[in-house]
Every structure is written in C-alpha cells, then in structure tokens.
C-alpha positions as a Markdown table, in Angstrom:
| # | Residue | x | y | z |
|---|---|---|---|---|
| 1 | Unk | -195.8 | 56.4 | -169.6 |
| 2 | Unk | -194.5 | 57.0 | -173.4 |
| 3 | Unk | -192.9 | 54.1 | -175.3 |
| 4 | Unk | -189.4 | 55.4 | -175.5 |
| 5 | Unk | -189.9 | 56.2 | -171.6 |
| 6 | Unk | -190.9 | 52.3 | -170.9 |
| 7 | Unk | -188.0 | 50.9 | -172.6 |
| 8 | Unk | -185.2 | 52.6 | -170.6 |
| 9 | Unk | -186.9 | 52.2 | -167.7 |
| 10 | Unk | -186.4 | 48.0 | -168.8 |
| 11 | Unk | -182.4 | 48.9 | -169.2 |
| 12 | Unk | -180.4 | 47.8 | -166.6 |
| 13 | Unk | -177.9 | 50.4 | -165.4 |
| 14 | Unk | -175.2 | 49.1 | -167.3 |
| 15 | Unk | -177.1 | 49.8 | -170.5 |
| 16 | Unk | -178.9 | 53.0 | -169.5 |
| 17 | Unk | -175.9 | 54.6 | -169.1 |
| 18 | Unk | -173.7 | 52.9 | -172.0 |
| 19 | Unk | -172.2 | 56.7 | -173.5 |
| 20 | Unk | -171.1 | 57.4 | -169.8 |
| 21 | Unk | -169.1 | 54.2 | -169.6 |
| 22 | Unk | -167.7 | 54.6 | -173.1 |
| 23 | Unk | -166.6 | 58.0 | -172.4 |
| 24 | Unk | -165.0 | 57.0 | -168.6 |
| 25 | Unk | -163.3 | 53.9 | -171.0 |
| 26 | Unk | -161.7 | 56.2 | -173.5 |
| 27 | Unk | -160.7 | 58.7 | -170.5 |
| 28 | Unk | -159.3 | 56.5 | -168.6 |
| 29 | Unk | -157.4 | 54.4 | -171.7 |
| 30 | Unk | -156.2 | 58.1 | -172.3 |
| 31 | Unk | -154.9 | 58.5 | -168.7 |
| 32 | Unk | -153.0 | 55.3 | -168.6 |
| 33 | Unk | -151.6 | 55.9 | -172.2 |
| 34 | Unk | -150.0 | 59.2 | -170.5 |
| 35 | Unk | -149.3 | 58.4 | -167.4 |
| 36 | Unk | -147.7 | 54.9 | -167.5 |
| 37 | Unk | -144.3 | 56.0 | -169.6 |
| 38 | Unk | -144.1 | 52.9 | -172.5 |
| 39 | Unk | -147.9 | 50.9 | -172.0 |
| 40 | Unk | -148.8 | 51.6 | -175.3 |
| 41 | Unk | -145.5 | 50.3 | -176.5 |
| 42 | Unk | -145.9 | 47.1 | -174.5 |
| 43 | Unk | -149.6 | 47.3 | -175.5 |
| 44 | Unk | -148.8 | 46.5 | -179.0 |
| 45 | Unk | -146.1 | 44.3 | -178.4 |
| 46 | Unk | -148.5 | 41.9 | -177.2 |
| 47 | Unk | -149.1 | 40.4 | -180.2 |
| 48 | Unk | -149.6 | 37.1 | -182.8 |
| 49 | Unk | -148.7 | 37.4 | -186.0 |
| 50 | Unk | -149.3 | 40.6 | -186.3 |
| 51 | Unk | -153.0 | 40.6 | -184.1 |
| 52 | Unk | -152.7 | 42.6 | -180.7 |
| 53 | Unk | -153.4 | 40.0 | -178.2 |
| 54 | Unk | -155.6 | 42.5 | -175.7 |
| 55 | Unk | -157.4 | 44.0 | -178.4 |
| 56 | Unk | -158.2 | 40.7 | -180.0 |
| 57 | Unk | -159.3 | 39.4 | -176.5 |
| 58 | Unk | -161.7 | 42.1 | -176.2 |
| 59 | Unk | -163.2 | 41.4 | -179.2 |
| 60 | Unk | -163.9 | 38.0 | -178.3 |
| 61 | Unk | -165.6 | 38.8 | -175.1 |
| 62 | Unk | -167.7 | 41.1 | -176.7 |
| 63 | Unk | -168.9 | 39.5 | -179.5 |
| 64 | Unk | -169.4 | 35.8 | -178.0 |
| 65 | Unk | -172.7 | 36.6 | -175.7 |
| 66 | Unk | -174.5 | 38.3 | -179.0 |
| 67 | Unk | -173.1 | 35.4 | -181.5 |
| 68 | Unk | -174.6 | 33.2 | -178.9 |
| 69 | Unk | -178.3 | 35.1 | -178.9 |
| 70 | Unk | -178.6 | 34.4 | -182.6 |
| 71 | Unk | -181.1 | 31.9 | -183.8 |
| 72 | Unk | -179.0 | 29.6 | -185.9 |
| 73 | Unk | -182.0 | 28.0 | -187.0 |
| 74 | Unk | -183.8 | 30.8 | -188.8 |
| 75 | Unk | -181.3 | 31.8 | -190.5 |
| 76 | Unk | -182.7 | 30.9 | -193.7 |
| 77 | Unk | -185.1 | 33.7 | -193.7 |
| 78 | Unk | -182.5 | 36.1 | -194.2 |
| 79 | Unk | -180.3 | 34.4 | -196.9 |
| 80 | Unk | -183.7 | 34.6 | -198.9 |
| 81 | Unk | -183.8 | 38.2 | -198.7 |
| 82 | Unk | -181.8 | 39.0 | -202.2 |
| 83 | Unk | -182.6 | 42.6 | -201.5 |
| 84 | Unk | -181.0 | 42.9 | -198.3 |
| 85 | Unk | -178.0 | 40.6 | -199.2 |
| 86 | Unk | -177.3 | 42.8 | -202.8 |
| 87 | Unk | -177.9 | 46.0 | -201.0 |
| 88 | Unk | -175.1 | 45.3 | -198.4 |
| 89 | Unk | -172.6 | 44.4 | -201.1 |
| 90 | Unk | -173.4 | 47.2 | -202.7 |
| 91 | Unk | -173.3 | 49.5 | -199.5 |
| 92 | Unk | -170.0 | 47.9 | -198.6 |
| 93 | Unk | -167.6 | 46.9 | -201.2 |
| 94 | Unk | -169.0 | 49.7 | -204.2 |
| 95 | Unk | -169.9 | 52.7 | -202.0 |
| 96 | Unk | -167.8 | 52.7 | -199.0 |
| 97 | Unk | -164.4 | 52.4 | -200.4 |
| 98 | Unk | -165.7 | 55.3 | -203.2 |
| 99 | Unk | -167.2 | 57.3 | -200.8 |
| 100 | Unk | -163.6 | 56.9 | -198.2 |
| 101 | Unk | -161.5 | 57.7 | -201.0 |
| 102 | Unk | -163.4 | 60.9 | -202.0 |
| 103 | Unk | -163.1 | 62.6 | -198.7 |
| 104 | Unk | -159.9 | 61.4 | -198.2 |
| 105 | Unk | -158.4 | 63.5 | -201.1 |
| 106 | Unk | -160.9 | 66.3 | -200.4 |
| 107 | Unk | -160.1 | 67.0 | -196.9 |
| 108 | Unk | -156.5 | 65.6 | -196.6 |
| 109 | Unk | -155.1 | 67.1 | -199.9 |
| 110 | Unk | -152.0 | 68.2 | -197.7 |
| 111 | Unk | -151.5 | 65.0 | -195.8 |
| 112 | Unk | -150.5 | 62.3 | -197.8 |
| 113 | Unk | -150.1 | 59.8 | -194.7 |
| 114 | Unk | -153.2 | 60.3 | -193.4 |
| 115 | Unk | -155.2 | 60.0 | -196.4 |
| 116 | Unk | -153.7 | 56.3 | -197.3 |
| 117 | Unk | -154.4 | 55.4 | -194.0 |
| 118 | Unk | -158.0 | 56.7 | -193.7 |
| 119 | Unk | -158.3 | 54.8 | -197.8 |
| 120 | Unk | -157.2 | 51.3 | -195.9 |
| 121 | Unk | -160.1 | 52.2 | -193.2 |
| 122 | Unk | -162.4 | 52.4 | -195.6 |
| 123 | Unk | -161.5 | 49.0 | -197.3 |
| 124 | Unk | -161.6 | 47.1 | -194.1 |
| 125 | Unk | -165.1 | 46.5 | -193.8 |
| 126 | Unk | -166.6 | 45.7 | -190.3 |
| 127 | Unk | -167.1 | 41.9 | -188.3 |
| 128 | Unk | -166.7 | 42.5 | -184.7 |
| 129 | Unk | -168.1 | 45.9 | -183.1 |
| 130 | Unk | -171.3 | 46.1 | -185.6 |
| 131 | Unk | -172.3 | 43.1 | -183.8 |
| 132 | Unk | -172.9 | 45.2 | -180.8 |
| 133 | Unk | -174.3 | 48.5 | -182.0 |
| 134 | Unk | -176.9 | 46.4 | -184.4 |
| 135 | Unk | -177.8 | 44.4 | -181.1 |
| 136 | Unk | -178.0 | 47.6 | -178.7 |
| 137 | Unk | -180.0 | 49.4 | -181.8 |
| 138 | Unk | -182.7 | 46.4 | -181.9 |
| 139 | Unk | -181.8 | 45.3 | -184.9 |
| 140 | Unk | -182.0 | 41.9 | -186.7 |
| 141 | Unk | -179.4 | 39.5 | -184.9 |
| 142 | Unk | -179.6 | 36.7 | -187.5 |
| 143 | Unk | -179.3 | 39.3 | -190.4 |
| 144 | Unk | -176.1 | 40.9 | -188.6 |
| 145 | Unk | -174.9 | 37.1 | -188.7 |
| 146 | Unk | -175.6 | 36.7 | -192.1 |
| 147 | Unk | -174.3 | 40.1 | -193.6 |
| 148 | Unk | -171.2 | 39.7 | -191.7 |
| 149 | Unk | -170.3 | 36.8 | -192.7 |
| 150 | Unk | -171.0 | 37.5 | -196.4 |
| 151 | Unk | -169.0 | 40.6 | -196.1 |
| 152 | Unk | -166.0 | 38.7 | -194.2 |
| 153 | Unk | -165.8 | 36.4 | -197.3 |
| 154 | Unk | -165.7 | 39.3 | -199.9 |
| 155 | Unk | -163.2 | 40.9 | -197.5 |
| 156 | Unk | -160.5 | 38.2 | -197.9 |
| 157 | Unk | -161.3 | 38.7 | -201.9 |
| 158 | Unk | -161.9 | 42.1 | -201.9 |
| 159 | Unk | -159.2 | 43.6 | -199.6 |
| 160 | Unk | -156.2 | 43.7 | -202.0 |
| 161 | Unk | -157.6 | 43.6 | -204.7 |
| 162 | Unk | -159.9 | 47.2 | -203.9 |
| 163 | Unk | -156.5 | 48.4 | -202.0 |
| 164 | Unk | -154.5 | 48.1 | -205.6 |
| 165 | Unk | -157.0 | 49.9 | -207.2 |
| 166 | Unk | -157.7 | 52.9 | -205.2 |
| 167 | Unk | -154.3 | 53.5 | -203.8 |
| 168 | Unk | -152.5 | 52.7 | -207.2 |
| 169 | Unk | -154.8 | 52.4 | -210.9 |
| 170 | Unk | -157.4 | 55.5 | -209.6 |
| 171 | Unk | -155.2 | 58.0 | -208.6 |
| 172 | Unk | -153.3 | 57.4 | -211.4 |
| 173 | Unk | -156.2 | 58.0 | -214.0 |
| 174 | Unk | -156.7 | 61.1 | -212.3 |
| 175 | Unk | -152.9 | 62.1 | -211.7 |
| 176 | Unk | -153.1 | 61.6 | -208.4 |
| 177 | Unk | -149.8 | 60.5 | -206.0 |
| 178 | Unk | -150.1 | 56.8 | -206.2 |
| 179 | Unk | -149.2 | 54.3 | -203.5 |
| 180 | Unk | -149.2 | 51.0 | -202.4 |
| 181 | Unk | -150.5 | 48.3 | -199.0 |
| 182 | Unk | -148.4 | 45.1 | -198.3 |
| 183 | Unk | -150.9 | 42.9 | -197.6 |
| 184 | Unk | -151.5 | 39.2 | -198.0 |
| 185 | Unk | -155.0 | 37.1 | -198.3 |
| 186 | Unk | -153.6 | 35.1 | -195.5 |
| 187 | Unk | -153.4 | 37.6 | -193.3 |
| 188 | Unk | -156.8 | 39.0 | -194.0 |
| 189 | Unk | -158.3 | 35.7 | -193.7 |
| 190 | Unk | -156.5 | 35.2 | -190.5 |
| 191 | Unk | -158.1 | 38.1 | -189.4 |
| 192 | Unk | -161.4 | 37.2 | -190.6 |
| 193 | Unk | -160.9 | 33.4 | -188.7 |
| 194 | Unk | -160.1 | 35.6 | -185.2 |
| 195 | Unk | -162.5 | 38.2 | -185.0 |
| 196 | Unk | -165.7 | 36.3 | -186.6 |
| 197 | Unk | -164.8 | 32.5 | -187.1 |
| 198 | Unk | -163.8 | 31.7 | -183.0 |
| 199 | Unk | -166.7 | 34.2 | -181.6 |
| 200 | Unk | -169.1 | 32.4 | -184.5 |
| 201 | Unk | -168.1 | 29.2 | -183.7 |
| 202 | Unk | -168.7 | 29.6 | -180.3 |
| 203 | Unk | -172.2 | 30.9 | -180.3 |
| 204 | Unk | -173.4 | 28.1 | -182.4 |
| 205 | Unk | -172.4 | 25.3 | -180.0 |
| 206 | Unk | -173.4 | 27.1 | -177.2 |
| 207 | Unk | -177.0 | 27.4 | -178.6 |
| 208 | Unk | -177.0 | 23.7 | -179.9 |
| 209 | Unk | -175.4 | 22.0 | -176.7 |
| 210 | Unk | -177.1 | 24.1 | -174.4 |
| 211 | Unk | -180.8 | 24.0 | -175.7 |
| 212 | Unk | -180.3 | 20.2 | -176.6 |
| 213 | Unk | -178.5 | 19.7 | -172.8 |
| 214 | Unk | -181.4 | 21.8 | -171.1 |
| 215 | Unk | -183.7 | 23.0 | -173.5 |
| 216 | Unk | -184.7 | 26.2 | -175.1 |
| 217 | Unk | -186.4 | 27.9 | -172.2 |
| 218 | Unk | -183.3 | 27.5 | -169.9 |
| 219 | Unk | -181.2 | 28.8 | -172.8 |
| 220 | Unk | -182.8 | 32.0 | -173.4 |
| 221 | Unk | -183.9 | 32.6 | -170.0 |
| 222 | Unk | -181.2 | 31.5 | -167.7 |
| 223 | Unk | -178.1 | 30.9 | -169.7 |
| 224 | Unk | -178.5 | 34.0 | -172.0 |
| 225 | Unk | -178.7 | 37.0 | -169.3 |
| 226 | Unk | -176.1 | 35.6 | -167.1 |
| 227 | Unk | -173.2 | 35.9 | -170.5 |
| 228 | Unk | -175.2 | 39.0 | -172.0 |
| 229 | Unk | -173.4 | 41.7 | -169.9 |
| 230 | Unk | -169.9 | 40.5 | -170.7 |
| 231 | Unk | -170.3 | 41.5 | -174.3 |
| 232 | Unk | -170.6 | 45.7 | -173.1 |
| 233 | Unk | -167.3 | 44.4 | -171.3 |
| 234 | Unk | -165.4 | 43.2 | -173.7 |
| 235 | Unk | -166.6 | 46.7 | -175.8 |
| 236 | Unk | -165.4 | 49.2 | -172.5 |
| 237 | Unk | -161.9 | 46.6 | -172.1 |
| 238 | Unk | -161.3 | 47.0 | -175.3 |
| 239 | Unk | -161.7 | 50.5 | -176.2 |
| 240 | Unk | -159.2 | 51.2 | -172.8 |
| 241 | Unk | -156.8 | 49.3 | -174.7 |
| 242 | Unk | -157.7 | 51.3 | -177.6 |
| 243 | Unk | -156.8 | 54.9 | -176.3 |
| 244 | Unk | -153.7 | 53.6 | -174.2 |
| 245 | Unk | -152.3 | 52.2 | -177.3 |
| 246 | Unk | -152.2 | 55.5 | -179.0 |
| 247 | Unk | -153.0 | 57.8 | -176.0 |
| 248 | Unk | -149.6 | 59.7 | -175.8 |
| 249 | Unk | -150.3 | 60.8 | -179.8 |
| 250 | Unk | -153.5 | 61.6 | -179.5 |
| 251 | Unk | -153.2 | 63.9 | -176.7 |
| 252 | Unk | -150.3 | 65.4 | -178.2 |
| 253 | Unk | -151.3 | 65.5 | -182.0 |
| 254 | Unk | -154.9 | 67.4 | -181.1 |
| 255 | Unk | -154.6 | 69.1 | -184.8 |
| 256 | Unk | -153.9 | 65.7 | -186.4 |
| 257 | Unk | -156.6 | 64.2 | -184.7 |
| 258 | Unk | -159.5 | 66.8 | -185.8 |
| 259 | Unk | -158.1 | 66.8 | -189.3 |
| 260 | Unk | -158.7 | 63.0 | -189.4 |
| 261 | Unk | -162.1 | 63.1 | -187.1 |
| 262 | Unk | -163.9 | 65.4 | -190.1 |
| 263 | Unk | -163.9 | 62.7 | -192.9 |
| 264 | Unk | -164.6 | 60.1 | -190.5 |
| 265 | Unk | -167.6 | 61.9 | -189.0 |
| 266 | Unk | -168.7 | 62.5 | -192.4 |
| 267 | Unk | -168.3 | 58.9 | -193.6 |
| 268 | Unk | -169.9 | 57.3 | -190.9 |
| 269 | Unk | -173.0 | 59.8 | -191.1 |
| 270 | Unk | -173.6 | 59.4 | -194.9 |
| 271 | Unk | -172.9 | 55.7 | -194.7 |
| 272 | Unk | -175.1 | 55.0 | -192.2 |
| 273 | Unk | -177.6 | 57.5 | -193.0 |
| 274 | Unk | -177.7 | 56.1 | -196.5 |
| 275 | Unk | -178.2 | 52.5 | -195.1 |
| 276 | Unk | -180.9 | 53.4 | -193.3 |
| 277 | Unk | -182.6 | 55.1 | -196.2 |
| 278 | Unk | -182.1 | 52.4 | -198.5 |
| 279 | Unk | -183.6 | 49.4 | -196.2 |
| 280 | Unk | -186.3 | 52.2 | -195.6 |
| 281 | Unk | -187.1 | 52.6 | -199.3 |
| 282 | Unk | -186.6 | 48.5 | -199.9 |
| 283 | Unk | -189.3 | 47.6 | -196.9 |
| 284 | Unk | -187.6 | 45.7 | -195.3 |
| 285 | Unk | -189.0 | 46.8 | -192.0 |
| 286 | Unk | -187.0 | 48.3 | -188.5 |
| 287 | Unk | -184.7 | 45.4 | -187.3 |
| 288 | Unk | -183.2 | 44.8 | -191.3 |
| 289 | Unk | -183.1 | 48.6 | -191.8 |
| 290 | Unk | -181.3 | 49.1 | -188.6 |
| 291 | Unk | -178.8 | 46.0 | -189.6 |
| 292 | Unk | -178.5 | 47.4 | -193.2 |
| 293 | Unk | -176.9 | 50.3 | -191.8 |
| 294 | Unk | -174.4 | 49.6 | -188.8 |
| 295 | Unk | -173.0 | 46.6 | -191.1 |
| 296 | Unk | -172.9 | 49.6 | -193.8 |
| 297 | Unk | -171.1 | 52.1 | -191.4 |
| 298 | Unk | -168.7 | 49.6 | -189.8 |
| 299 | Unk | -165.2 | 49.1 | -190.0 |
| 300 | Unk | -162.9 | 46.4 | -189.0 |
| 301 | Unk | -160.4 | 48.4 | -187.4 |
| 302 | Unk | -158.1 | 45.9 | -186.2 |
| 303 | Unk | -157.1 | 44.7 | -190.1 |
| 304 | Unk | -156.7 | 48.2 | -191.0 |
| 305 | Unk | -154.5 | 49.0 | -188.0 |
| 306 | Unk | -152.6 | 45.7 | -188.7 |
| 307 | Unk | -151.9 | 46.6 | -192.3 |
| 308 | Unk | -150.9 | 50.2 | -191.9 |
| 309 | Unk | -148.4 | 49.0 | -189.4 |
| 310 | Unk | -147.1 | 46.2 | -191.4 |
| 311 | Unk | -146.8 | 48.3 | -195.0 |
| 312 | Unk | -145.9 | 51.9 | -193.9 |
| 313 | Unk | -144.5 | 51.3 | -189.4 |
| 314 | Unk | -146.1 | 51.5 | -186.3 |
| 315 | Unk | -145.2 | 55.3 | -185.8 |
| 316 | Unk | -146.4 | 55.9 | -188.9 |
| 317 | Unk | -149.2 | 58.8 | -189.9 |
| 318 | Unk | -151.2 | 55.9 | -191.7 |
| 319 | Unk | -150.8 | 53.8 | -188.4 |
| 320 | Unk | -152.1 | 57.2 | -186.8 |
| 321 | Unk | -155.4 | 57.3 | -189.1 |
| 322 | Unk | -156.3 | 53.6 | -188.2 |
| 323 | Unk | -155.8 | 53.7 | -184.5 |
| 324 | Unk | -157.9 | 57.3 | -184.8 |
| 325 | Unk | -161.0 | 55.2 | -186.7 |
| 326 | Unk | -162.3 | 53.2 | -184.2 |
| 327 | Unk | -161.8 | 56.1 | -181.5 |
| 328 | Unk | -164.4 | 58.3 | -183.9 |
| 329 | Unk | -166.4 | 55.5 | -185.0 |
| 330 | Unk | -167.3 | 54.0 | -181.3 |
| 331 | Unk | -168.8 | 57.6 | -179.8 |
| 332 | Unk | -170.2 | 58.3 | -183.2 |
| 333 | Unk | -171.9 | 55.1 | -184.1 |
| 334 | Unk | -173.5 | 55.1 | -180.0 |
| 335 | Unk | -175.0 | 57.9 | -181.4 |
| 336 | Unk | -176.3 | 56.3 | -184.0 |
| 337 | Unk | -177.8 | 53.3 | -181.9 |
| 338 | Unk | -179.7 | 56.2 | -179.9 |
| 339 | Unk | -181.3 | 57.9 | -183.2 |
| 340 | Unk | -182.2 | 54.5 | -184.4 |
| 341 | Unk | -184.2 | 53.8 | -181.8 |
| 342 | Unk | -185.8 | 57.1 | -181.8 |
| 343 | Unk | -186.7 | 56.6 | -185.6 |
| 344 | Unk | -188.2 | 52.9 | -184.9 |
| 345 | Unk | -191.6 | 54.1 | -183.9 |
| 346 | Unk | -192.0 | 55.5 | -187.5 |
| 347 | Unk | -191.9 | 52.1 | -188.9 |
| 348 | Unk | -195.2 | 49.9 | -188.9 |
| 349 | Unk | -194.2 | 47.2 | -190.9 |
| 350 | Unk | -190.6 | 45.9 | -189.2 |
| 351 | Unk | -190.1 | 42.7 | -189.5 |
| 352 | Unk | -190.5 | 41.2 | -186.0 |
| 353 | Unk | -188.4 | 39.5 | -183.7 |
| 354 | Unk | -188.0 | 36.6 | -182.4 |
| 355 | Unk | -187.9 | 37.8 | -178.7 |
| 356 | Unk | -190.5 | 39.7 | -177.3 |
| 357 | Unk | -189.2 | 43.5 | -176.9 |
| 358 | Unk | -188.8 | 43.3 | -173.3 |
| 359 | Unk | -186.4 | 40.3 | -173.8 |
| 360 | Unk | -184.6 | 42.1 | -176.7 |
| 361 | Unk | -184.4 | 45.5 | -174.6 |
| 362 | Unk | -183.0 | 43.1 | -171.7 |
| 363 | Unk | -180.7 | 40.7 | -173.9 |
| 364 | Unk | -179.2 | 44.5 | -175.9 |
C-alpha cells in the first residue's frame, strides 16, 4: 500500500469525503436562499454591531477544536523563526493588497463596484478559516497560531490605513477613479477580538486546565478527538449560512458572479502558489511551508463583508464581491489542501510534528 493510499485510508469518513460535504453545504445554503422567500434578509439581520450572529457562531465552532490542538508551550520555536515571521508580513500586508488591486483594475475595468469591493477583500487578511485548511493540509498548528495572530495585530493597524491608500492616494497617481471605505480601528479590532481572541482564548485554557486536571495523555487522546469533528461543523454550518445569505443573487447574477470568480481564482493561486514557493526556497521544511501559504492565501471575509455593507449598503455590488470571496476561496483553497499534501512527499527536511502522523491525519 502507497503512502498517499495509507493515509486516507486513516481518514474517517467525514474527512475522506470533505469536498462532497462542502459542495452538499453550498447546495443546500443555495436551496434555502431560493426557496425560503426573505432567509437571507433575516440571515443578516441577525446581527451585533455590525457581526452576523450565525456566521460568527460558525466560526467559533470551527476554529475552537484546532485552537485547542495547539501546543501553547512550544510556541517559542516559531516566534524564533524571523524568516517565516518577515516572509508572512511580507506575503500579507505588501503583496496581497498589490497583487488584489492589480487584477482588480485589470479584469473589472468596467465595474467599478465590484472592483472596490474585491480591493477591501484583499485588505482583509485571514484569522478564522486558514486555521482549518493549514490543519486539514498537515501543516504547522503552532505556526498558524503565531502568524495569525501577528497578522490580526497588523490588521487593526494596517486595515485603514492600506484601504486609504489603494482606494484613494494610488489610483490617483495613476488617474485612476478614486474612492473611499468607512471604517473604524474599533470595529476591526472588534472583529479581530471575535473571530481569533474568544476561539484563542478558549483553546488555551482548555489545554492548561485539562492537561493539568487529567494530564496530557487524556488530553490529546481522549479529550481531543471527541471536539475534533465539530470544527468541519462549524466550516459546513457556516458556509450554508454563507450561500443562503446571498443565494437569491448568486443564482440570479450568474455573469456577475464569473466576472468576480476570475480574479479571485487567480489571487488565490498565485498567492498561495507563491507561499509555497517561498517557504520552499527559505527551508523551512513541509508543515511551515504549508502554513506560509494558506495564511498567505487567506482572507477574513467576514471584516470585508462587514465593511462593504457599512460604507457602500447591503445590496450593494461591493457587498456582492465580499459575500462572492469566501464562496470562491472555500472550494478553491480545499483544493489546495489536496495538492499540498500531494507535494509533501517531495520534502525531506520538514520540520516535524509534534504528533505522530497518524494522530495528525486523525486530529485534521
């Protein structure tokens, strides 16, 4: 039996066949958007402050069980990388905004709407569903930890800041249209404290109470594969919520949609593709290659959505381009989790993990 054939035979069904329950999800978010008249209206008035209650519950399910695998106390291995931590600023907050902004105007000359709103996708840099593709991929769960977090913190400094300048000072340099976002640091800190500070918080003290409650064995043996499945649940809830809130314009808008699906496909290609190749050519072995990249090709959907609808309306076409995001980057990005783990057998130097592979096959 090959390698590649021994590990899925470890999957448990739920895993095995993860693209056929993210493709019944979307379907059936699709369905209920169409056939229950007004759901995505009362979908998205369920909400705090601006933060869609249903999608924000998702996220917490899903990202609790993988924030709870993390090894709290080797994290200090990973904050000493300087390569990785420089690479993923770079990757992030210099290449992807660029790189979003370019094929924006390329491919959306004609849409003006669209284009800002796929510019405030690229700005909003992932903390929630990277968690789960690095995790699925293999990849390294205390470096995900760390570049998230040190991405969440540039995000709240960042996020304006970066939205000024490519919406407003670069297209004016190049006589461009200009426009602007109405956002406020609170709100992306907010965001920031919801979708990575509650899940993070949560992990921790669930590793620390339960391993000095019933030790570490228990922990990762017992405690950790009862909660594991609930984070793919959280991920299928969520993406039903997803296509319901917006199912009625997708389904109508078919045009829109692939007009707005071609930069995004391209962006999350090159941007993981180019992660990938960079941890690669640094060394820094499978599981931090792997991690370089999903945080690399990430978005946080949920601030982008939030700010499109608070600066230009809910109906709006930059509202449109957000919502359409996350619906590319989730098949997309499975993908991606699938090539990885075709490409790990060509490493020989990853850096290796602190499970065994049959526990990180079984914890993914």
């Amino acid at each position: 039996m090959s390698g590649d054939t021994a590990v899925v035979g470890r999957l448990s069904t739920l895993d095995r066949f993860l693209p056929v329950w993210i493709g019944v999800a979307m379907a059936a978010g699709l369905l209920l958007g169409r056939a229950i008249p007004g759901l995505g209206d009362i979908l998205g008035a369920v909400e705090v402050d601006g933060v869609s209650v249903p999608i924000a519950l998702g996220l917490l399910i899903m990202m609790y069980p993988v924030l709870a695998k993390v090894r709290y106390d080797r994290l200090d291995s990973v904050t000493g990388d300087k390569r990785m931590l420089i690479a993923s600023l770079v990757l992030n907050w210099v290449v992807g905004p660029a790189l979003m902004f370019a094929l924006a105007w390329l491919l959306l000359p004609d849409l003006p709407e669209y284009r800002t709103g796929l510019i405030i996708v690229g700005l909003a840099r992932c903390i929630a569903m990277v968690i789960i593709w690095n995790d699925l991929a293999c990849g390294d769960r205390e470096a995900a930890a760390v570049l998230v977090a040190l991405n969440s913190v540039f995000q709240v400094i960042m996020f304006g800041l970066l939205g000024w300048f490519y919406l407003s000072v670069l297209p004016g340099w190049l006589g461009l249209e200009q426009t602007t976002i109405d956002t406020s640091p609170w709100q992306i800190a907010m965001s920031v404290v919801i979708f990575l500070g509650i899940p993070l918080l949560a992990g921790y003290l669930s590793r620390r109470i339960g391993e000095r409650a019933r030790g570490r064995t228990w922990y990762e043996e017992r405690f950790l594969p009862r909660i594991g499945p609930w984070a793919l649940y959280g991920l299928l809830f969520t993406i039903v919520v997803l296509f319901a809130l917006q199912g009625d314009q997708i389904t109508s808008r078919p045009w829109d949609v692939v007009r707005i699906a071609i930069p995004l496909l391209i962006y999350f290609a090159v941007m993981w593709g180019g992660g990938f190749a960079l941890g690669a050519a640094l060394g820094l072995g499978y599981e931090r290659t792997t991690t370089l990249a999903f945080t690399a090709a990430g978005n946080n959907f949920e601030l982008a959505i939030a700010v499109a609808i608070a600066t230009y309306g809910a109906s709006s076409g930059q509202a449109l381009a957000g919502v359409i995001g996350p619906l590319i980057e989730v098949p997309v990005l499975v993908g991606l989790v699938y090539v990885s783990l075709a490409l790990r057998q060509r490493f020989t130097g990853s850096t290796p993990q602190p499970d065994s592979e049959s526990e990180a096959i079984r914890d993914a």
